[in-house]
Phi, psi and omega in degrees: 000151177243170211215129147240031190283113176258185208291319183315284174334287210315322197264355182278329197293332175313291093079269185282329194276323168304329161308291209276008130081232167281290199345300213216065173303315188299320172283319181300295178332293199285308160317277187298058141216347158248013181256327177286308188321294187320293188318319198262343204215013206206044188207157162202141183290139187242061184062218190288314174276333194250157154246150180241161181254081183310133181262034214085265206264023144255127175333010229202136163278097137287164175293305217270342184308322203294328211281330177284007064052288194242003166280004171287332206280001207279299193308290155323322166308343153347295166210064176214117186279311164326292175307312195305319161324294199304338174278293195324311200279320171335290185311318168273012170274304180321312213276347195272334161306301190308332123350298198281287190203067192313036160232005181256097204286332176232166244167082158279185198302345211202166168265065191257353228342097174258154230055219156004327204324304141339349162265153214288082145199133142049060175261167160203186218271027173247032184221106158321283204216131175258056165270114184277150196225086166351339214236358197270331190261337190283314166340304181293307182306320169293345172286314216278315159327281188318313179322302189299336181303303207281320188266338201064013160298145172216023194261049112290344184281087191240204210274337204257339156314307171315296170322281167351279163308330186278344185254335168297314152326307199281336187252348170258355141287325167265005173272001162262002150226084202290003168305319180236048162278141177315338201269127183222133139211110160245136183238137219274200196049009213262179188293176191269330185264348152267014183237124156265166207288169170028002196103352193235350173103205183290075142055120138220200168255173166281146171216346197065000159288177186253140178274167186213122215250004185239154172280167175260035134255023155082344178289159167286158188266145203283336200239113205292345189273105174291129193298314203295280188335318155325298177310290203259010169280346184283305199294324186265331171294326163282342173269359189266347169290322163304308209307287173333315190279283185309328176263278193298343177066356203237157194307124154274354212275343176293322155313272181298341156279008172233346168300322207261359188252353158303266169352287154321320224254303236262315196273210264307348180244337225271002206242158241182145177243179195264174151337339199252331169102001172268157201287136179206150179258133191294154167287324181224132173231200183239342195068007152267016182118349198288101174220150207261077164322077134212193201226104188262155177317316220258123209249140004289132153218187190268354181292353190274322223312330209256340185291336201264351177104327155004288180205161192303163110335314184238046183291131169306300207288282166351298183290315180289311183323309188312311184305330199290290177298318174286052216192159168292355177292321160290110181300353177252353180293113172242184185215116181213189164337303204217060146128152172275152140168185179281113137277210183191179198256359140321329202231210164259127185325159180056007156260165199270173175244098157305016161272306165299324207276357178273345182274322162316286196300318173301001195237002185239090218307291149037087174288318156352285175307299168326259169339335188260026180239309197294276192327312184307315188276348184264328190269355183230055178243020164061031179068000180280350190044013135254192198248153209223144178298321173192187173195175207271128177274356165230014141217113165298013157278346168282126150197172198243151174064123168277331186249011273227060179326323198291336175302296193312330178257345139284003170288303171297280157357308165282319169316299201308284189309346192283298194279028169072000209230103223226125175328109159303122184253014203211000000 
């Protein structure tokens, strides 16, 4: 590992900790120690052009973890070239896995194989885990999209982006008909939540939505189209259309005819109604009548959609999902002693995700709400001062993952937005 806290992070964690000032010691406390902690502890140098991402207390990169990972650090890269190099190398990292294999959701340092191997489907030794995840391809491109926003770079859009981008198509085009898709995974001896169904999951229809065969918690999906992913694969397929139009000089329209034959598939198939009887949107459906009323801890899920760009904030069918979800109509939604919120079936009942409860606040214009997710979140770290994969709502000392950076930085996020200080997104 290499220490890439540069002197710019540094006076920003400075910055952020004189904002929160007396008021809010717990939160400046907790920010300087998890804003650093990636830079200093969770990056290994990948020769000259690359960086690789730990995603904490596991050996292994993800796609969509690195990237939420390295977007707080977007806002100072502004005006830090230094950090901004440090995205950049992510980014050719990001994009050289996907290249290496778009069914593939994790990634090691090396052609070491290490992780997975024993599971039946297309490894090879530069791959942990091949559970494919929708949201595994939409990740990089939207980092990659916010970087040219924020930094105005534009030399990551190089030849192994391009390479990239041509297989990210080609697998979210042909998952739109999974029937003659290339893609098996069995993995054997394993829990219920790592075996799809014959190797290929469950019956779905052609919708022109993209099937998926993992949730982005590594569980399997019960329904193959997961709607929230869907949602962001139309947002990031209109942003590889701009990049192409705008950067790249080359035909974009192949992008937006499939954002828009995605789209299509999600408003005729993707939406369910609540108990109350109002249009919401389902999490997972089959396009055979099948939709699933609930919420999982783990983004893409549907309270991110507006964080993810997705959709309005004040969208009707959002506001009734939000209420929907955030509620016992949802099963994973819990409640106790020290805090409400989304869990997953990843974990164990009753515990909460801090990764959901910062997309509550990020998604809740409220500074009030916002601060009481913060106080919350400063109080259930069980004295370790970081955020943790999950916990107990009625002792935060049961938690699961001692080390988990994407929790930690979305943790960080919600400081920057409490204090105005926002991923440029356009």
């Amino acid at each position: 590992m290499t220490d890439y806290l540069t002197k710019g992070a540094s006076a920003f964690i400075d910055d952020i900790v004189a904002k929160c000032g007396e008021d809010h010691k717990a939160w400046a406390e907790t920010f300087a120690l998890t804003y650093a902690d990636t830079l200093k502890h969770a990056l290994v140098k990948d020769g000259d052009e690359r960086i690789f991402v730990l995603t904490g207390d596991i050996p292994a990169m993800w796609q969509r973890d690195s990237t939420a990972q390295m977007r707080p650090y977007l806002v100072p890269a502004q005006n830090d070239p230094e950090l901004a190099d440090v995205i950049e190398k992510v980014l050719n990292r990001q994009f050289f896995n996907m290249a290496l294999d778009p069914y593939a959701n994790a990634f090691n340092q090396e052609a070491n194989n290490a992780g997975a191997q024993t599971d039946k489907t297309q490894m090879t030794p530069w791959i942990w885990e091949r559970k494919y995840e929708l949201d595994s391809l939409c990740y990089p491109v939207q980092l990659a999209y916010l970087f040219w926003k924020n930094t105005g770079r534009t030399s990551h859009f190089n030849q192994t982006f391009e390479l990239a981008i041509e297989r990210l198509l080609t697998t979210i085009t042909a998952e739109q008909d999974h029937a003659h898709s290339p893609y098996s995974f069995v993995r054997p001896d394993a829990d219920p939540g790592s075996i799809l169904a014959n190797g290929v999951g469950t019956p779905v229809a052609k919708t022109g939505m993209s099937w998926s065969g993992f949730r982005p918690s590594d569980d399997r999906c019960e329904y193959g189209y997961l709607v929230p992913a869907n949602l962001f694969a139309v947002e990031i397929l209109n942003d590889l259309a701009e990049i192409y139009k705008d950067v790249l000089h080359k035909p974009s329209e192949r992008f937006t005819f499939l954002a828009q034959k995605i789209d299509a598939g999600v408003a005729k198939y993707g939406e369910t109604t609540n108990a109350a009887g109002e249009a919401i949107y389902a999490y997972e459906v089959d396009g055979l009548g099948t939709a699933t009323v609930m919420d999982d801890a783990n983004v893409p899920n549907l309270l991110a959609l507006p964080y993810l760009g997705a959709v309005d904030r004040e969208d009707p069918v959002y506001v009734a999902t939000r209420k929907t979800i955030l509620s016992k109509e949802n099963p994973y939604f819990y409640s106790g002693t020290y805090g409400a919120g989304l869990g997953s079936p990843h974990t164990l009942p009753e515990y909460i995700w801090p990764i959901a409860k910062a997309i509550e606040g990020l998604t809740d214009p409220d500074k009030e709400n916002k601060a009481a997710i913060l106080d919350l979140l400063t109080q259930t770290t069980a004295g370790t001062k970081m955020m943790h994969e999950s916990y107990n709502v009625e002792d935060p000392s049961q938690y699961s993952r001692e080390w988990f950076s994407w929790a930690n930085m979305m943790f960080c996020e919600l400081v920057m937005d409490y204090f105005d200080l926002h991923v440029k997104q356009a």
